[in-house]
C-alpha positions as CSV (number, residue, x, y, z in Angstrom):
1,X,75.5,42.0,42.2
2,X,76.3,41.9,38.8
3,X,75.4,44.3,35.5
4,X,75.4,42.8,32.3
5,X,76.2,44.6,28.7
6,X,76.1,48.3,30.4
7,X,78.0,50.8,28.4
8,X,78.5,54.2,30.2
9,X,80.3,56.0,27.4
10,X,77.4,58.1,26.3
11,X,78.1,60.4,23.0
12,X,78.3,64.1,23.6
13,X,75.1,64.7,22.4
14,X,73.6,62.2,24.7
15,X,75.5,63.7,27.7
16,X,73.8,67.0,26.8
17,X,70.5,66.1,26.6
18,X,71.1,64.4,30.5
19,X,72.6,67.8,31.5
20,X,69.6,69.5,30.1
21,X,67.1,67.1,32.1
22,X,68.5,68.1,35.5
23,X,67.3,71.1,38.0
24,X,68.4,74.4,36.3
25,X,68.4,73.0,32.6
26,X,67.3,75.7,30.3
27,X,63.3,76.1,29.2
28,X,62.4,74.0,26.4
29,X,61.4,75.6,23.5
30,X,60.0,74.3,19.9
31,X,57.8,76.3,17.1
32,X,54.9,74.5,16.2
33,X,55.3,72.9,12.6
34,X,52.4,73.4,10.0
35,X,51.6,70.0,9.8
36,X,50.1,70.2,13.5
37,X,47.7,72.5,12.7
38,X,44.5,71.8,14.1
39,X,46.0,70.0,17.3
40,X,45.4,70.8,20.8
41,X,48.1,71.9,22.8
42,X,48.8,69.4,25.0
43,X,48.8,66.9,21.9
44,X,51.2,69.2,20.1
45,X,53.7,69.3,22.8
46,X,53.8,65.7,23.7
47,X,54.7,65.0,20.4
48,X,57.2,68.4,20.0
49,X,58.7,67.2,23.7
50,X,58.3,62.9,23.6
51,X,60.4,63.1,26.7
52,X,57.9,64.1,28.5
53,X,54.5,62.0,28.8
54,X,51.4,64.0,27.9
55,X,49.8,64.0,31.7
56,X,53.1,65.6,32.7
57,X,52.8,67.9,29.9
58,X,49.3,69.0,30.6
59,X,49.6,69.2,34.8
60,X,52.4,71.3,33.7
61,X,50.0,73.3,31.1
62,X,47.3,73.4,34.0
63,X,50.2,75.6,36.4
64,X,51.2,77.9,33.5
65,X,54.3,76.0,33.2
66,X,53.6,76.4,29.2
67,X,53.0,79.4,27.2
68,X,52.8,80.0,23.6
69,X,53.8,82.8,22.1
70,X,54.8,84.1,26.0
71,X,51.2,83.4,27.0
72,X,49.5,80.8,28.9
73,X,46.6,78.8,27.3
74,X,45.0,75.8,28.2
75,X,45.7,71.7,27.6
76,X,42.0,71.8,24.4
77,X,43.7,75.8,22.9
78,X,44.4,74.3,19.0
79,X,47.7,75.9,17.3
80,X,48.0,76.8,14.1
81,X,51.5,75.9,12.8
82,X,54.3,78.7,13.6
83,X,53.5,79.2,17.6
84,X,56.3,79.3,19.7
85,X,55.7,76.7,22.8
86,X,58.1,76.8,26.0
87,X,58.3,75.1,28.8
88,X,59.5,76.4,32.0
89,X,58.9,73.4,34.6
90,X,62.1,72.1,34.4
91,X,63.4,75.0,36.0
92,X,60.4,75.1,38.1
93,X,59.3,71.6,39.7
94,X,58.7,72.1,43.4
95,X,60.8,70.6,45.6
96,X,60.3,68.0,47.6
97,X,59.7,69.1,51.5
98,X,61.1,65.8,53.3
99,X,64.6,66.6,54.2
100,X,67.7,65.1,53.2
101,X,69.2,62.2,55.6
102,X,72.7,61.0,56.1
103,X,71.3,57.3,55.6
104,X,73.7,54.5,54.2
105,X,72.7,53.0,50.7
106,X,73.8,49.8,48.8
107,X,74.2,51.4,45.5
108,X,75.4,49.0,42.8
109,X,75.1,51.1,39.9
110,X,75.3,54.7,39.3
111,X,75.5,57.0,36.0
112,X,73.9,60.3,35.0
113,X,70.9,59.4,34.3
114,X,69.7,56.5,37.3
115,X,71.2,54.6,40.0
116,X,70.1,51.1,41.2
117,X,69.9,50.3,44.9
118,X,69.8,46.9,46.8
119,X,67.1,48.2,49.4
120,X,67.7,46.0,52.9
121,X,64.7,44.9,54.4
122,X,63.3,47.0,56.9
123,X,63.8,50.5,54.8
124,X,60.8,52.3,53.6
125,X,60.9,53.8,50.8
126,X,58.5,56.8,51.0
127,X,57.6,58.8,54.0
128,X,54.1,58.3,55.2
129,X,52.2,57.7,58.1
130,X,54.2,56.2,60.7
131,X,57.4,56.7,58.6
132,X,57.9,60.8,58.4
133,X,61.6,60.1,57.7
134,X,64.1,57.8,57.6
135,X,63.4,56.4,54.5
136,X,65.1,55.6,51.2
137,X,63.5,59.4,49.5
138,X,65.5,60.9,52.5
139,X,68.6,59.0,52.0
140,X,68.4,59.6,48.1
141,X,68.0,63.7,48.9
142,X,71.3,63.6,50.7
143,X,73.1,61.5,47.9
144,X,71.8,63.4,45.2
145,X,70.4,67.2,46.3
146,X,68.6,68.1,43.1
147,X,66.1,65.0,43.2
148,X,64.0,67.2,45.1
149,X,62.7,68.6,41.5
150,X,61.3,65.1,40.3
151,X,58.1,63.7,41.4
152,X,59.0,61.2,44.7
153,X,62.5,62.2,43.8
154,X,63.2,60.0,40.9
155,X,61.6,56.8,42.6
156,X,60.3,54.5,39.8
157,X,58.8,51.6,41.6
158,X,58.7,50.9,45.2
159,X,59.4,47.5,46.9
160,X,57.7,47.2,50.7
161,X,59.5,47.8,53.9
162,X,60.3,44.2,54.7
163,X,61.1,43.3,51.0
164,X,64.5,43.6,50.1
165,X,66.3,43.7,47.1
166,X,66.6,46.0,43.6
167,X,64.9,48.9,42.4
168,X,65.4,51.7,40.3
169,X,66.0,55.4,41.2
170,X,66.1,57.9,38.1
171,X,67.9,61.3,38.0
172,X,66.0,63.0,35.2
173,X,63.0,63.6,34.5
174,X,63.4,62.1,31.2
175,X,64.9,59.1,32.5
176,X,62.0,58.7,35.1
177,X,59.3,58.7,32.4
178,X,61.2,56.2,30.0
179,X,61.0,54.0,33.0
180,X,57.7,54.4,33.6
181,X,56.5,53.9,30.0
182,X,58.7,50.8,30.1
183,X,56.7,49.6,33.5
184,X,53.7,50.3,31.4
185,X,54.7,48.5,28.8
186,X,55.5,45.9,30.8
187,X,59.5,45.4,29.4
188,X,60.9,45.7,32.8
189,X,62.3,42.3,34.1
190,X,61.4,41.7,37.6
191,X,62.4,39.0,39.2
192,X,61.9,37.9,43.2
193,X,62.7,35.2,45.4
194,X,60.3,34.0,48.0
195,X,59.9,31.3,50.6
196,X,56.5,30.3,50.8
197,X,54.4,27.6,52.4
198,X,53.2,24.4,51.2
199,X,54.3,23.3,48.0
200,X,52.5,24.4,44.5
201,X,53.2,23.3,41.2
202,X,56.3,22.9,39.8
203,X,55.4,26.5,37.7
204,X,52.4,28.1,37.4
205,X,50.9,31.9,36.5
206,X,48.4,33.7,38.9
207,X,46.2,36.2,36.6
208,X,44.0,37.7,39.3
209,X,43.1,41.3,39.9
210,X,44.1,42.9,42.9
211,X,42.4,45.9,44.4
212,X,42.0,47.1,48.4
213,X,40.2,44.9,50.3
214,X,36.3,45.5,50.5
215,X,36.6,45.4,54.1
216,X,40.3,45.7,55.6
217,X,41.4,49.1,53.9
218,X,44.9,48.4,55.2
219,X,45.0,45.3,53.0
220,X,45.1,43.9,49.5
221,X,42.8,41.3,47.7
222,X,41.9,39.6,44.9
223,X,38.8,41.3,43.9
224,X,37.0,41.2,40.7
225,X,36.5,45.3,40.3
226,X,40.8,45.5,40.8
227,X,43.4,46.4,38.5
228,X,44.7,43.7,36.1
229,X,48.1,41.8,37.8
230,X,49.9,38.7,36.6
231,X,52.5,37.1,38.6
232,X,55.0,34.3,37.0
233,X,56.3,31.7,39.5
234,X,58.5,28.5,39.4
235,X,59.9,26.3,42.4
236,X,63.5,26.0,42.7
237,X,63.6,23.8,46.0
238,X,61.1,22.4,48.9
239,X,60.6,20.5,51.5
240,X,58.2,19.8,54.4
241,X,55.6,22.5,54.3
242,X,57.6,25.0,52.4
243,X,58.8,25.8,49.0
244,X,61.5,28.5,47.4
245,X,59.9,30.6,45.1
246,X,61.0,32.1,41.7
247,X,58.3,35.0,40.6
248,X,58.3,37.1,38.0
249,X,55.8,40.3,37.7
250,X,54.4,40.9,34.2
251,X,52.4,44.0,36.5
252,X,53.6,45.5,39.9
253,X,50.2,46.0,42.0
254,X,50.6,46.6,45.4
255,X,51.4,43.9,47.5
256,X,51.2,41.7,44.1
257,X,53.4,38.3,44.7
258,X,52.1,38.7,48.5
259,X,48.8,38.3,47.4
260,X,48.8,36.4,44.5
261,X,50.8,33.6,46.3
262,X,48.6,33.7,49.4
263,X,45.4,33.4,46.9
264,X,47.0,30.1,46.1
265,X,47.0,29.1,49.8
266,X,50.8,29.5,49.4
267,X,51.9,32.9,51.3
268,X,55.2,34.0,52.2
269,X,56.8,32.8,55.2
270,X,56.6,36.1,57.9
271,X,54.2,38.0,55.9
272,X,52.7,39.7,59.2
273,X,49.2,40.5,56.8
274,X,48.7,37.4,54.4
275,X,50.2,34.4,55.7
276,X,47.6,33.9,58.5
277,X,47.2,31.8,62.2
278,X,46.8,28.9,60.5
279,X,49.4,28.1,58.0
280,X,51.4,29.8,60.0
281,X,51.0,27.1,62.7
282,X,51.4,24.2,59.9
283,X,55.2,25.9,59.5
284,X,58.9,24.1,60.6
285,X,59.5,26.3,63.8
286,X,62.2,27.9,62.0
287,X,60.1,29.6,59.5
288,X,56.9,30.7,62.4
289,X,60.1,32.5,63.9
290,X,60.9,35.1,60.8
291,X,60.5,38.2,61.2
292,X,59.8,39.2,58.4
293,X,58.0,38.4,54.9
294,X,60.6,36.0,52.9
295,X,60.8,38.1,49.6
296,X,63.8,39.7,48.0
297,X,63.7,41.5,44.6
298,X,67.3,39.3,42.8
299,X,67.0,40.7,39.1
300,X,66.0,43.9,37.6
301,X,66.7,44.2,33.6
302,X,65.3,47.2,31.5
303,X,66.5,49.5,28.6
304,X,68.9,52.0,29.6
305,X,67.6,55.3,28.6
306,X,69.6,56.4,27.1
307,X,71.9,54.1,25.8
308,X,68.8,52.2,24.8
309,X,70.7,48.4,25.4
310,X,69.8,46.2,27.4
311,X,71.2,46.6,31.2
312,X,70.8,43.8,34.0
313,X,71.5,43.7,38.1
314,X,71.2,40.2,40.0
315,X,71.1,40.6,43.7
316,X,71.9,37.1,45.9
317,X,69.7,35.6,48.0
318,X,70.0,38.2,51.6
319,X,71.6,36.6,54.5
320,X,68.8,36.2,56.6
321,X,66.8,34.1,54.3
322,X,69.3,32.0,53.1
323,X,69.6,31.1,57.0
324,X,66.1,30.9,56.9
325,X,66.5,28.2,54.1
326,X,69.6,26.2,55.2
327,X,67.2,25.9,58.9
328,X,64.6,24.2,56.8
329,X,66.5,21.9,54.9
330,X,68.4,21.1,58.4
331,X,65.0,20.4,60.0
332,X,64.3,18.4,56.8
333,X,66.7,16.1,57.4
334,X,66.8,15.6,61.0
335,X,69.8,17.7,62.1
């Protein structure tokens, strides 16, 4: 793995504001200027606290996390200029009830305000049914205790069970809502590797949206009434009946790539939901026999923030599908 143009030597006043983030940080605390008179409240403490996204801000309004003037009021009450607003839900956030797990992690970058892990296929990353524990939350409770204040404990994006490769974990709650504005503002570089049958075009962008699957609730789909997704790919090698991939997400839907590629009659190799009985059966032997679907999440580039450059991780192909894809080729060419 390797991180490009990352500097970790934050200024003191940058360090302070990361110490501040964390479980036990002081309440926040602001006066309401007289030029946002007139607002409502949640609209004046989104802008007195732009850390913090407005939603946040009013769930936390909504629980009587906020006061002004040492009194609760609601997300519409206007202020007049010369209110005192504090925030107490920093000190507050309920804790997460999974439990912490002594689970190895591949970390590959750590600082005070997020770490990056390569995720190995096979690890989930939130509990749910079927999965109460052992999961990457768990693991990242017993690395880090206080994550059990932040919403799925600092989890940005998720990456499914049998995808492996990078994701982002953050360790404030600042930090986790930069990230997220930056997922919605679709800056973050996402980059995945996939083996996939057939062979499509040389390069080629899927705009489709994806939704849940009129019929099959456990699935995905391409459905007109779904959320807006756009998945980037390229070919980097192929051969009989199979191609390796190159995908970049503009959005990260669930599933995305999975279904996207399988929309073009190009799935991944082992996808146990989209590839199918019948291209599966078209497949070299070698790729009917994996195990699992052939995706892995290589790059992962954002702003730090808050160094606010530009940081970058590149994860190598896993070992299991490069031996996937040195089997192809091999059955390619006869040996």
């Amino acid at each position: 793995m390797t991180l490009t143009k990352h500097r970790a030597d934050y200024s003191p006043s940058a360090a302070a504001q990361i110490a501040s983030d964390n479980v036990g940080a002081p309440v926040l605390d602001a006066e309401v200027p007289a030029d946002m008179a007139g607002l409502r409240l949640d609209q004046a403490a989104a802008r007195l606290f732009p850390a913090y996204s407005r939603s946040r801000l009013q769930d936390w309004i909504k629980h009587a996390l906020v006061t002004v003037d040492g009194k609760p009021a609601r997300a519409r009450d206007p202020v007049w200029g010369g209110e005192r607003i504090r925030v107490a839900a920093l000190a507050h956030s309920a804790s997460i009830a999974d439990a912490p797990q002594d689970i190895a992690l591949s970390v590959v970058f750590e600082d005070a305000a997020l770490l990056v892990v390569d995720k190995p296929a096979g690890l989930v990353v939130h509990p749910g049914n079927g999965n109460p524990d052992g999961t990457l939350l768990n693991a990242l409770l017993h690395r880090v205790s206080y994550l059990a204040a932040l919403p799925r404990a600092g989890i940005v994006h998720r990456l499914d069970k049998d995808t492996s490769g990078l994701l982002v974990v953050a360790k404030t709650l600042a930090a986790q809502t930069n990230l997220v504005r930056q997922l919605q503002a679709r800056s973050v570089r996402r980059d995945y590797l996939a083996i996939v049958a057939g062979t499509p075009e040389a390069e080629g962008k899927v705009e489709a949206p994806i939704g849940r699957h009129p019929s099959l609730r456990t699935r995905m789909a391409v459905v007109a009434a779904g959320r807006p997704a756009v998945t980037h790919y390229r070919r980097l090698r192929s051969g009989e009946r199979w191609c390796l991939l190159e995908c970049s997400l503009e959005t990260g839907r669930t599933h995305q790539i999975r279904v996207h590629l399988a929309s073009l009659g190009h799935p991944v190799v082992g996808d146990p939901v989209y590839l199918g009985k019948t291209i599966g059966r078209t497949l070299p032997p070698a790729a009917q026999a994996f195990p699992r679907q052939a995706l892995h999440a290589t790059r992962l580039a954002f702003i730090h923030p808050i160094t606010e450059e530009q940081v970058s991780w590149h994860s190598p192909m896993p070992g299991d599908m490069q031996a996937l894809l040195d089997a192809l080729e091999n059955h390619a060419a006869g040996r």
